[in-house]
VOGU-3710 file (C-alpha; in Angstrom, 3 decimals, decimal comma):
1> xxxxxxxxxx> -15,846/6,506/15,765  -14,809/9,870/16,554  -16,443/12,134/13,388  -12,999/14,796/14,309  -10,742/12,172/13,636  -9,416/11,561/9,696  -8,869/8,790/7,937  -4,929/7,893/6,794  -3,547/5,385/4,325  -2,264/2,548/6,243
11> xxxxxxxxxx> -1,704/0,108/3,112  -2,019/1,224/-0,218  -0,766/0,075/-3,912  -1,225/2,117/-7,513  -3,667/0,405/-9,564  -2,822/-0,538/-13,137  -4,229/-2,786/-15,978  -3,555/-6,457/-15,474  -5,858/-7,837/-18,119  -2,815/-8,639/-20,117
21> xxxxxxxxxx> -2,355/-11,274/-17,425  -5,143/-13,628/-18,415  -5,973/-14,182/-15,090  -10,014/-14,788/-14,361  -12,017/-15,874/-11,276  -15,332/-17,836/-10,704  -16,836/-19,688/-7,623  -13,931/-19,322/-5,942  -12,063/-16,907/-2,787  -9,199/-14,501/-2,943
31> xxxxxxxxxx> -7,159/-14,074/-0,244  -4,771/-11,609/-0,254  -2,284/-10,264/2,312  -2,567/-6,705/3,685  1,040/-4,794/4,213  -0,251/-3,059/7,501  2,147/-0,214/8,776  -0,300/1,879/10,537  -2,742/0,605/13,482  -5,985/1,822/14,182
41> xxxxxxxxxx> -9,679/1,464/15,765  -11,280/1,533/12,903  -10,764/0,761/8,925  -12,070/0,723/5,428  -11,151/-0,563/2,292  -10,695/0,580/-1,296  -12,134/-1,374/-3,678  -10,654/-0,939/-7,596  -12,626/-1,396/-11,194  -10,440/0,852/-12,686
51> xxxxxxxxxx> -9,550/-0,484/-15,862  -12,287/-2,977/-15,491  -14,486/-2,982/-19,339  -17,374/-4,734/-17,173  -19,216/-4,514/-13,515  -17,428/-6,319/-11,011  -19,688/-8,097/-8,738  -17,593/-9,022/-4,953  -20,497/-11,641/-2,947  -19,021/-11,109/0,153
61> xxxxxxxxxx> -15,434/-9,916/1,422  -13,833/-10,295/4,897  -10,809/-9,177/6,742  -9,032/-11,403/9,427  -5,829/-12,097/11,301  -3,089/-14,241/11,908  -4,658/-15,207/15,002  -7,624/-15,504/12,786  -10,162/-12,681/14,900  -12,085/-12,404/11,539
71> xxxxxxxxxx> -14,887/-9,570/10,661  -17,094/-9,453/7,663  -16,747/-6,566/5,175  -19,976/-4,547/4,626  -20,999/-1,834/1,047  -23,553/0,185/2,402  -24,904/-2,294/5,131  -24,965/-5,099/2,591  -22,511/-8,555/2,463  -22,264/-8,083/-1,441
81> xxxxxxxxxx> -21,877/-5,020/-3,996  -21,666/-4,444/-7,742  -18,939/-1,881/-9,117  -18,971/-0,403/-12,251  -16,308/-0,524/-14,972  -13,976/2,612/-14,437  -15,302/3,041/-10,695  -13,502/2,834/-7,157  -15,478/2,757/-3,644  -14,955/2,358/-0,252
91> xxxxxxxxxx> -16,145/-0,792/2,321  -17,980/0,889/5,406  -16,111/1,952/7,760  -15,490/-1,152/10,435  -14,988/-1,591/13,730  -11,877/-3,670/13,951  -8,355/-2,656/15,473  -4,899/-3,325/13,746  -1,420/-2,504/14,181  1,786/-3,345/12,388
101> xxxxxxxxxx> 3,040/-5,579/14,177  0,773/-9,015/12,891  -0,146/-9,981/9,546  -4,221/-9,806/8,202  -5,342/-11,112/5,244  -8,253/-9,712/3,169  -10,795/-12,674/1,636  -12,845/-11,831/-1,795  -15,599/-14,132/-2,866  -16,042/-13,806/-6,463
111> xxxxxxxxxx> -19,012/-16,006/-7,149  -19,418/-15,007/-11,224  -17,085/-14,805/-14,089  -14,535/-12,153/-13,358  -11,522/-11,086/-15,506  -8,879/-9,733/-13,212  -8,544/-6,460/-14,838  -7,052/-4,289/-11,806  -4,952/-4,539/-9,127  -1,079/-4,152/-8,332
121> xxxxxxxxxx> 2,273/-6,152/-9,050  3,910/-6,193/-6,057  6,103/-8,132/-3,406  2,791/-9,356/-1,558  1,083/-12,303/-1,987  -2,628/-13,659/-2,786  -4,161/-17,628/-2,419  -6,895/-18,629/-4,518  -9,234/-21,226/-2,790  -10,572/-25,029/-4,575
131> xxxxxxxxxx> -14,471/-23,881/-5,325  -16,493/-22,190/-3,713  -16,820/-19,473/-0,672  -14,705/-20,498/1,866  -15,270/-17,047/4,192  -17,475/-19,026/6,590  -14,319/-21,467/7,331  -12,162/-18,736/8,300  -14,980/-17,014/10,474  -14,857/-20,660/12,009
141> xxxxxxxxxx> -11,160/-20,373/12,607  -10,271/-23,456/10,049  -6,056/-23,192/10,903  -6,034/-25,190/7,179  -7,125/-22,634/4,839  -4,167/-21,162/3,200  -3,041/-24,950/2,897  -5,631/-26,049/1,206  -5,243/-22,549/-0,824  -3,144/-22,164/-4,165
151> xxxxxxxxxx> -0,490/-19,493/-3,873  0,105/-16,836/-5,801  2,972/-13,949/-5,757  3,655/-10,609/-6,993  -0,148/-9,583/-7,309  -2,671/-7,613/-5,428  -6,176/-8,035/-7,062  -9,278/-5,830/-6,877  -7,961/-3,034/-4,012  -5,662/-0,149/-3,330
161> xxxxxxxxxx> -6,142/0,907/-0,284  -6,750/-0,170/3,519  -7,332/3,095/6,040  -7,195/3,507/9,559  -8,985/6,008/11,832  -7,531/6,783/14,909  -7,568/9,006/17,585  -3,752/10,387/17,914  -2,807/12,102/15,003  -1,320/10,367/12,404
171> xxxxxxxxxx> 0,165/10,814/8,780  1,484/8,816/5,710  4,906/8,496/3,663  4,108/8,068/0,015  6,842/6,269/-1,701  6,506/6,695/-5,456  8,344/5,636/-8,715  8,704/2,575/-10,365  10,636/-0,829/-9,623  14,290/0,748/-8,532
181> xxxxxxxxxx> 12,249/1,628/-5,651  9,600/-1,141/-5,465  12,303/-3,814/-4,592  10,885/-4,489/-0,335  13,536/-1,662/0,829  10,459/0,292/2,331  10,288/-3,191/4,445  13,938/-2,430/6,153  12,181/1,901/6,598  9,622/0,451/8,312
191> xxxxxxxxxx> 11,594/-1,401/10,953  13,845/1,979/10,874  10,644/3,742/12,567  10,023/1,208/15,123  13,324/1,189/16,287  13,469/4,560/16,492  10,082/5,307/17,841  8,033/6,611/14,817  4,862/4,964/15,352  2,529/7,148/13,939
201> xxxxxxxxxx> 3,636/7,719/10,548  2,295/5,036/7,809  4,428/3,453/4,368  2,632/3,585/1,465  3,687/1,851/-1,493  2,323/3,795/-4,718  5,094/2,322/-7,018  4,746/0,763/-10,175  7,389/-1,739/-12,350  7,946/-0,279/-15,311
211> xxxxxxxxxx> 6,520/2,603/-14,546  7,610/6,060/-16,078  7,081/10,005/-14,832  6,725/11,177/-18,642  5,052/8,641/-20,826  2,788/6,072/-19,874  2,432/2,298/-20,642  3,301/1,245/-24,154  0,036/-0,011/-26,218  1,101/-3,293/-26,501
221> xxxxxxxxxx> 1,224/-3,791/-22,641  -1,657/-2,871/-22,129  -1,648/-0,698/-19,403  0,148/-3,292/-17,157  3,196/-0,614/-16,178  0,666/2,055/-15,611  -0,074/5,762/-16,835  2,685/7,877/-16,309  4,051/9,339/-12,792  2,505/12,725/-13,953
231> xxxxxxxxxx> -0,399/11,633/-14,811  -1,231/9,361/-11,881  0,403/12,092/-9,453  -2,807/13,611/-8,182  -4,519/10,237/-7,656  -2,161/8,236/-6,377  -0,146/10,933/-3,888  -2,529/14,319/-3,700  -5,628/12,395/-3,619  -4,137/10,240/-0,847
241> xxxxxxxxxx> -5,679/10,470/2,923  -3,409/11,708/5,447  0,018/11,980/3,604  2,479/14,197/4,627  5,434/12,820/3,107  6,292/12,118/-0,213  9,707/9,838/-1,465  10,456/10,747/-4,811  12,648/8,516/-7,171  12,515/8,839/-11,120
251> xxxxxxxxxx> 13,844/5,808/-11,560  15,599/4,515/-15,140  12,854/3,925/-16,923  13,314/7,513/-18,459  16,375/7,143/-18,577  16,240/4,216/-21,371  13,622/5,983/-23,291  15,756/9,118/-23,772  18,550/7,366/-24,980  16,091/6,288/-27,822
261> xxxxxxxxxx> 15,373/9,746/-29,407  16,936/12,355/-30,539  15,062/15,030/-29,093  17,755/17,133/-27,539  16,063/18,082/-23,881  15,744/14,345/-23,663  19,263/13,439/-24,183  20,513/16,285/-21,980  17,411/15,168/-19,455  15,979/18,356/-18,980
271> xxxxxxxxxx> 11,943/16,979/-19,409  12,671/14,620/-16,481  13,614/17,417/-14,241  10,966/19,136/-15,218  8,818/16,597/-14,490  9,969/16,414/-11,025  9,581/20,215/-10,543  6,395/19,627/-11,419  5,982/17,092/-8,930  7,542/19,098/-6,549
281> xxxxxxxxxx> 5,434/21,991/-6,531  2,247/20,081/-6,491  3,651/18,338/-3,608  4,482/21,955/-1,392  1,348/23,106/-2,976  -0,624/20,522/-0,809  1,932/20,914/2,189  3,692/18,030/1,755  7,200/17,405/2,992  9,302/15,941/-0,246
291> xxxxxxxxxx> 12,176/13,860/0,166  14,074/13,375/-3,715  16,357/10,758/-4,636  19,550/9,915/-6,762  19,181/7,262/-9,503  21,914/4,380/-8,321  24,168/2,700/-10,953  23,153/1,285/-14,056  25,669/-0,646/-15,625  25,139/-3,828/-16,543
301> xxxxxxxxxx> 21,610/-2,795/-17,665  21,052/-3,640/-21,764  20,380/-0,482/-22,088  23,715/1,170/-20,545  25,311/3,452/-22,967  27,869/6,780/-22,358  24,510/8,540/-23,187  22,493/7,172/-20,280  25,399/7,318/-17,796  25,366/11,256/-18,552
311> xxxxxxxxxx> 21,747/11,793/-18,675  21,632/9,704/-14,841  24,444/12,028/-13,399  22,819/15,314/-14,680  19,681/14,137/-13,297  21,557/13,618/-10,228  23,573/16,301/-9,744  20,358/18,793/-10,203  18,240/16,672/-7,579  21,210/16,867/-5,121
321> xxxxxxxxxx> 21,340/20,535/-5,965  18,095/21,640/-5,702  15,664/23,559/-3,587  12,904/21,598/-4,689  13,331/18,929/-2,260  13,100/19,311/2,097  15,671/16,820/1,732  17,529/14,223/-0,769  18,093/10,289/-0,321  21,221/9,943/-1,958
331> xxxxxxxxxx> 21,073/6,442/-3,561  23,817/7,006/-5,992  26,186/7,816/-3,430  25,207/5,562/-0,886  25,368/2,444/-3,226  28,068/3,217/-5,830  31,668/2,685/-6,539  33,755/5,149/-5,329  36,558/4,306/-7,993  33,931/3,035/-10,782
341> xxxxxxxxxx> 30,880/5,600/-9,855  28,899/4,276/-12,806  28,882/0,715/-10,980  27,288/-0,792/-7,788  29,752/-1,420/-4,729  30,354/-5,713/-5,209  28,658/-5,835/-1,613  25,073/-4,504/-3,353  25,695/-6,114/-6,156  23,861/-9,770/-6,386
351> xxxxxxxxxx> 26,319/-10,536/-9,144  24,720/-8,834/-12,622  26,297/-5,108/-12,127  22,434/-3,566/-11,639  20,264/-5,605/-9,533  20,466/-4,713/-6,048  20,901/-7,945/-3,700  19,714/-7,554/-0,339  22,380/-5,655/1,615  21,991/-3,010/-1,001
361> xxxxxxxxxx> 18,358/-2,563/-0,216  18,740/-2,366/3,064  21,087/-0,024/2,606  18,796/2,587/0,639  16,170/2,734/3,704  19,484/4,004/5,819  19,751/6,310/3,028  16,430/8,180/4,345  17,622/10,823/6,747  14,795/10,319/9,842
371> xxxxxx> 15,036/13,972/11,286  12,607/14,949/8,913  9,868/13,114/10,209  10,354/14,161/13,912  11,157/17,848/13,246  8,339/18,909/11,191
//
């Protein structure tokens, strides 16, 4: 490995409490699948026991393919390693080349009692095995694992991070917010860059559902929609390897709790530009290229009210204004009504007035303007 070379995010997710899920592990293998959009020579992985109250012990981890080439996962030259509560590390670095264009999995043998206390919601997807360590049958190319495997969606247990070390320079996209943006639209950006050539520039996904830039989880959840976006800035975009580019969307999770006070700079929503000043300075501060984005129609949300429509456009209209951003996504635009503007277009709209269907997601990665990744 080439000690001039840096390491960049290649697959990533934001870490937040999951105890409130119930979910524990003994004896038995996690398999989850790794989101690779950046190939390398060379990778490690980020191990999380973030929110964890106890140690938690991993026997022996692996990484392998869909064509099954397989590699064991070493801590300091040793199969197994102990993390305490509160604590992230790093694998050793490996010897083991990936690129986007296949699918690797990443197996965890959790041989004690372990509460899953950290990890990710998200659109990926985990097996757990029947008893036991299974790690040797993959290394033995057994086609019948994931059959044999109970699956699980929408969580990402135990890591945040996969990196890549290559030789030709290379960079990451953060996309952060909450689950406006953390719908699989990043999916459609990805294919964007292939087509058009933009190979070495990674996706990272440090979005959260229910996540909000100025307050964070409520008590009773438990941490499960994570601290909030100003909070987890640093860690989970400045404290990032190899990002260059940041996508910004506040989402309407502020939105909602604005239209719950009274507090006047909340109802006019004046702290959640603020916040994204904030975010934007940091961001130019560490030299890295910002792209903001519009808020898309609510209606139809339980929450819609004259109030909320008013705070969204103001929000709006100052991020499509400003000189905070290199450049602006405009959602809103892109997605809305041109004779109702507070509604979806009934081609994005799966049939509820808010939810996105898949056209309309789509349609937000050809929101993302990609000059700005080949001229800078």
């Amino acid at each position: 490995m080439n000690s001039e070379t840096k390491w960049v995010g290649s697959f990533s997710v934001s870490a937040t409490n999951l105890t409130l899920t119930n979910i524990q592990f003994k004896n038995e293998t996690i398999l989850i699948k790794l989101n690779i959009t950046l190939g390398g020579k060379f990778i490690r992985i980020k191990f999380s026991n973030l929110y964890g109250s106890l140690p938690l012990k991993i026997k022996e981890a692996c990484i392998y393919s869909e064509n099954l080439v397989y590699s064991s996962i070493f801590f300091n030259g040793n199969h197994e390693t102990v993390i305490s509560e509160k604590e992230e590390i790093y694998s050793d670095p490996l010897e083991y080349t990936v690129n986007s264009a296949e699918n690797y999995w990443l197996g965890i043998y959790i041989e004690n009692f372990t509460e899953l206390s950290t990890g990710n919601f998200s659109l990926l997807s985990y097996y757990i095995s029947e008893k036991g360590n299974i790690l040797n049958e993959l290394k033995n190319k057994d086609t019948d694992i994931l059959h044999n495997s109970e699956y699980r969606n929408y969580l990402v247990p135990f890591i945040t991070n996969v990196e890549v070390n290559n030789e030709i320079p290379c960079s990451s996209l953060i996309i952060f917010g909450d689950s406006g943006i953390a719908n699989g639209w990043h999916s459609h950006l990805i294919k964007r860059f292939q087509i058009n050539n933009i190979l070495n520039i990674a996706v990272l996904s440090q979005e959260i559902n229910g996540n909000r830039f100025l307050h964070s989880c409520p008590d009773q959840l438990k941490g499960l929609y994570g601290s909030s976006g100003l909070s987890r800035f640093e860690r989970d975009v400045l404290k990032q390897n190899g990002v260059k580019f940041l996508i910004l969307f506040p989402g309407i999770n502020d939105l909602i709790s604005s239209c719950k006070t009274t507090d006047t700079s909340l109802s006019n929503g004046t702290d959640i530009i603020n916040a994204l000043k904030i975010c934007s300075t940091l961001a130019k501060e560490n030299n890295i290229i910002i792209i903001g984005c519009t808020i898309p129609p609510v209606y139809g949300c339980k929450y819609y009210s004259d109030r909320l429509e008013n705070i969204r456009i103001t929000v709006n209209q100052w991020i499509r204004d400003s000189e905070d951003f290199d450049s602006v996504a405009d959602f809103d635009s892109f997605l809305c009504n041109p004779v109702e503007p507070e509604k979806l277009k009934k081609t994005f709209d799966n049939g509820e007035y808010f939810y996105i269907n898949d056209t309309g997601v789509k349609a937000m990665a050809e929101c993302i303007d990609l000059k700005i990744f080949s001229e800078k």
